[in-house]
N, C-alpha and C positions, 0 to 999 in steps of 0.2 A: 441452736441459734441460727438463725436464719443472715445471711450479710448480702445485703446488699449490691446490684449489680455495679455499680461504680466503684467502690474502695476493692472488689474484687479485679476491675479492671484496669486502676491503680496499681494494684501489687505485682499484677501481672506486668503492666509497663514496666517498674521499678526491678522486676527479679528480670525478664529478659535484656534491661539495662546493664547489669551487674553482670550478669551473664556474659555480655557480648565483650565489657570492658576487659573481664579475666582471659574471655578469649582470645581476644588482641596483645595480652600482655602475655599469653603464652605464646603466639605467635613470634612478636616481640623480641623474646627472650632463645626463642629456638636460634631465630635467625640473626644473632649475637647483634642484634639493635640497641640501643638503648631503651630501658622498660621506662612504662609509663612513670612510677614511682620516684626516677631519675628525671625524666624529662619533667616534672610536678616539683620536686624540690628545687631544680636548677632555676625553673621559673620564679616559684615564689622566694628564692635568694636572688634575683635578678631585681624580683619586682615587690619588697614586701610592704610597701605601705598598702597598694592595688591587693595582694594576698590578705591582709590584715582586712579592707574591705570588705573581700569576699568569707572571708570567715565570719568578720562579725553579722554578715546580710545572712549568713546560712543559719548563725547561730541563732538571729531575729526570728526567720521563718518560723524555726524547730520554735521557738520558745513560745511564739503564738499559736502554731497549731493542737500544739500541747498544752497550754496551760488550763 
């Protein structure tokens, strides 16, 4: 099966994204920072209507690229 040069370009973005976040969150974590996972909860207990927001807009996207 043959794929196409964009959704391979795509996953490419997305996995060097993912990539880069785990490497900051090991960085992070060496240098007894606070990790992303903390600084992400703090926030969305600071801010949760704005988090609820972004969840349901993520959960939009996902539901129409998929459907």
């Amino acid at each position: 099966m043959i794929v196409p040069i964009g959704i391979s370009i795509v996953a490419l973005v997305v996995l060097a994204m993912m990539f880069g976040i785990a490497a900051l969150d090991a960085v992070l974590e060496a240098g007894r920072w606070e990790p992303i996972d903390q600084r992400l909860q703090t926030w969305s207990g600071r801010y949760p209507y704005f988090s609820v927001a972004v969840a349901a807009l993520l959960g939009a996207l996902l539901g129409h690229f998929f459907w």
